[in-house]
C-alpha positions in Angstrom: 96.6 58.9 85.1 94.7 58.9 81.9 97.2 59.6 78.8 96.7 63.8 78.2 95.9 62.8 74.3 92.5 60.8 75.3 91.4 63.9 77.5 92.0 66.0 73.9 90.4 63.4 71.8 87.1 63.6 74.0 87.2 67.7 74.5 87.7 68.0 70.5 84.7 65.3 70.0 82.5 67.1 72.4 83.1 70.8 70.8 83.0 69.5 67.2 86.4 69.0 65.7 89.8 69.7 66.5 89.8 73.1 64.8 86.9 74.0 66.6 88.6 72.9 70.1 92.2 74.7 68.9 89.5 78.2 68.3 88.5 78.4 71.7 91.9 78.0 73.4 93.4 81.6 74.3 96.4 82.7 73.3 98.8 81.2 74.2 101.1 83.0 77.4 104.6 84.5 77.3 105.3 85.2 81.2 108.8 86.8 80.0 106.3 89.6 78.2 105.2 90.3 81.7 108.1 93.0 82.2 106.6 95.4 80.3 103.0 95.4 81.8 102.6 98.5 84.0 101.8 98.7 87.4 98.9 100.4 86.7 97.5 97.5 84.5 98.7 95.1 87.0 96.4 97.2 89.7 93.0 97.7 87.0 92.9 93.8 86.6 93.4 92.8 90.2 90.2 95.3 91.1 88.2 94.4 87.7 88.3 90.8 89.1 87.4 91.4 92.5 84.6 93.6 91.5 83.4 91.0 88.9 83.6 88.2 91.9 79.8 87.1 92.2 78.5 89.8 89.8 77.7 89.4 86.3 81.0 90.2 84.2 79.4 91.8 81.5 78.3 94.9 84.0 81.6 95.5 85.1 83.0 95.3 81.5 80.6 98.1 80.1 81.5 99.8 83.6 85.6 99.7 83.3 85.8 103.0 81.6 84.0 104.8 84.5 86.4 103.1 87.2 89.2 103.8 85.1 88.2 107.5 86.3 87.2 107.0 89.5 90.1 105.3 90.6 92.4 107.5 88.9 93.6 104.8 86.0 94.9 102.7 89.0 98.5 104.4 89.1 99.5 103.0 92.4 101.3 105.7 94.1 98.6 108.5 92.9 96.1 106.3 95.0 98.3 105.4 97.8 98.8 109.3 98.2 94.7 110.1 98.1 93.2 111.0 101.9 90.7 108.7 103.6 87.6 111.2 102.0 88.7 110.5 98.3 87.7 106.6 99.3 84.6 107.4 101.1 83.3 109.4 98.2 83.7 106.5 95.7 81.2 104.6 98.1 79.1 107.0 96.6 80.4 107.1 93.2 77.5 106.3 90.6 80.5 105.8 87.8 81.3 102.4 89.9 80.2 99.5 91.5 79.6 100.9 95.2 80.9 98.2 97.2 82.8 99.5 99.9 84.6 96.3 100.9 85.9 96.0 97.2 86.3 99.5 97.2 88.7 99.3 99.7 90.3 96.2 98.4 91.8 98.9 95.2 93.5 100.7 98.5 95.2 97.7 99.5 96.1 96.1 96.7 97.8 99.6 95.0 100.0 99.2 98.4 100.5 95.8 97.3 101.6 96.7 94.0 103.9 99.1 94.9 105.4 96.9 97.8 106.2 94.2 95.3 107.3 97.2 92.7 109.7 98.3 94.6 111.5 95.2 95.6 111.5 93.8 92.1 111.4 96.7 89.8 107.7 96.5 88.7 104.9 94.0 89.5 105.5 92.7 86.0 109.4 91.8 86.4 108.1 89.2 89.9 105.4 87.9 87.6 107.9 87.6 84.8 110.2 86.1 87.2 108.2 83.6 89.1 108.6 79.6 88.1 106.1 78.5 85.8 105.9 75.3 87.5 104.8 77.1 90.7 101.6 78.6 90.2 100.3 77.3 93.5 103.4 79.3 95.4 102.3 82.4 93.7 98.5 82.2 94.4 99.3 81.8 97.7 101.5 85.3 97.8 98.6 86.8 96.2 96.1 85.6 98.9 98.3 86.3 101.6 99.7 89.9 100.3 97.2 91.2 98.1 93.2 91.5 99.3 90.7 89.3 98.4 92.8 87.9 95.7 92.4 84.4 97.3 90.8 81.2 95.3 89.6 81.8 91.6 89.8 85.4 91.8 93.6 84.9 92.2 93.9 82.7 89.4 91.9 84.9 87.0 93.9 88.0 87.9 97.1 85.9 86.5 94.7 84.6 83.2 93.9 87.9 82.4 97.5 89.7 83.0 99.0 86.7 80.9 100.8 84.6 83.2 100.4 81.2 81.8 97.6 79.9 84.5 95.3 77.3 85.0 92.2 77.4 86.7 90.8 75.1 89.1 86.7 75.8 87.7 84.0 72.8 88.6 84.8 71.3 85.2 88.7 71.4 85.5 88.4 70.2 88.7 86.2 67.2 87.6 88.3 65.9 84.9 91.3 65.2 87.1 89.3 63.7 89.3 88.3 61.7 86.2 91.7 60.8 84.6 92.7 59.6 88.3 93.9 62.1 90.1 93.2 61.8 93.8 91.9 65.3 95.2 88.7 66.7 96.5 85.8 68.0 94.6 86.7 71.2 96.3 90.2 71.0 96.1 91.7 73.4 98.7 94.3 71.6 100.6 97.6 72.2 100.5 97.9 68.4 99.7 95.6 68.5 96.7 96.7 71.5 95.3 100.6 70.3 95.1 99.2 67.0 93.6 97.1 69.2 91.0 100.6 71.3 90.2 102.6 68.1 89.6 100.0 66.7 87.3 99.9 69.8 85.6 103.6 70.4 85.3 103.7 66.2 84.3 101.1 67.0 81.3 103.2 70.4 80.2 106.2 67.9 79.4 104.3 65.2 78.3 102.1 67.5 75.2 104.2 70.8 75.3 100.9 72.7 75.7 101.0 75.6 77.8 98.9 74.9 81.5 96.1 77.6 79.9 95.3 75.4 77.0 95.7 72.9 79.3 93.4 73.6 81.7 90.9 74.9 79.1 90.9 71.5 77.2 90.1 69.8 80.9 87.0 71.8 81.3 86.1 72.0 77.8 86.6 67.9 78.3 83.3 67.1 80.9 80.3 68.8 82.1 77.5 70.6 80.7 79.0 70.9 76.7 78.1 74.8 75.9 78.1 75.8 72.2 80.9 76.7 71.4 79.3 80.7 70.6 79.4 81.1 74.0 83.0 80.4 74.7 85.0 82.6 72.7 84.3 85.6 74.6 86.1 84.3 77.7 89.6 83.7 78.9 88.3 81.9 81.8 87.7 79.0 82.0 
């Protein structure tokens, strides 16, 4: 594998300088702050990135306040206690997105939330808890527990709640396949993602970087070079 500092050298030359490249990294995660996120926040960013799946973000962004309302400010066990009419009527809700598969996906995942609440103390403490060095093990609980929290969507819920995450985008993906590693250009496998998490872990001990920055200086590394302008605004990557 190609020594992590040459991938920097190349992402920093490409965006303009180092201090340019060190501006668009986010900041950097603290998983242990995780115990003090509430449930409810846990819930609003799980459905503001399933809504924003395939949509343009910026809508749902100047949106959030009306959802917020609709959907009672996400406080799991207010929702889970709603009849089947409250969710019908948000199909028809103009403060929303009226998508009544994603609509529905706020129902489940609340349910989800509280589940994991209740064994752990809050959704933050199992986050908080969970082994950095196992990020694959804990997209796959969201997949399989939570709805339609499968692929990126998954791994932008965890980017924007803080969990230190990286995300497998096009460009990410690219540059491992670039500095060697041996995985698909969709890589979905269970095979290729356990390669990705070792070479991940392998680069955390070899820089001291956290797998955000990481993952942002891969992407930021190859591919279509945006200005830098239109980077700052995201935590994606």
């Amino acid at each position: 594998m190609v020594p992590f500092e040459k991938i920097r050298a190349r992402a920093a030359e490409r965006k303009g300088g180092e201090d340019v490249l060190a501006s668009l990294l986010p900041p950097t995660p603290a998983n242990e702050a995780l115990r003090s996120l509430p449930d409810s926040r846990v819930l609003s960013t799980m459905a503001q990135r399933v809504f924003s799946a395939g949509f343009v973000w910026r809508v749902i962004e100047e949106k959030w306040p009306g959802f917020e309302e609709a959907f009672l400010h996400f406080e799991p066990k207010a929702l889970l206690f709603q009849p089947d009419d409250f969710w019908h009527d948000l199909t028809s809700d103009k403060r929303i997105v009226r998508n009544p598969q994603k609509i529905m996906s706020v129902r489940e995942n609340a349910a989800f939330v509280d589940r994991i609440a209740k064994e752990h103390g809050s959704f933050g403490n199992f986050l908080a808890s969970w082994s950095a060095d196992d990020q694959i093990g804990l997209m796959n609980v969201l997949a399989k527990q939570g709805s339609r929290l499968g692929g990126n969507t998954g791994q932008y819920v965890l980017r924007w709640l803080g969990w230190d995450t990286f995300v497998l985008s096009r460009d990410m993906v690219a540059a491992l396949r670039d500095a060697g590693l041996d995985i698909a250009e969709n890589p979905t496998s269970k095979k290729d993602l356990a390669k990705i998490q070792v070479q991940m872990n392998a680069w955390v001990n070899e820089t001291g970087l956290s797998r955000a920055h990481l993952s942002r200086i891969l992407a930021m590394s190859i591919g279509p070079n945006a200005p830098a302008e239109e980077l700052v605004r995201y935590t994606g990557d």
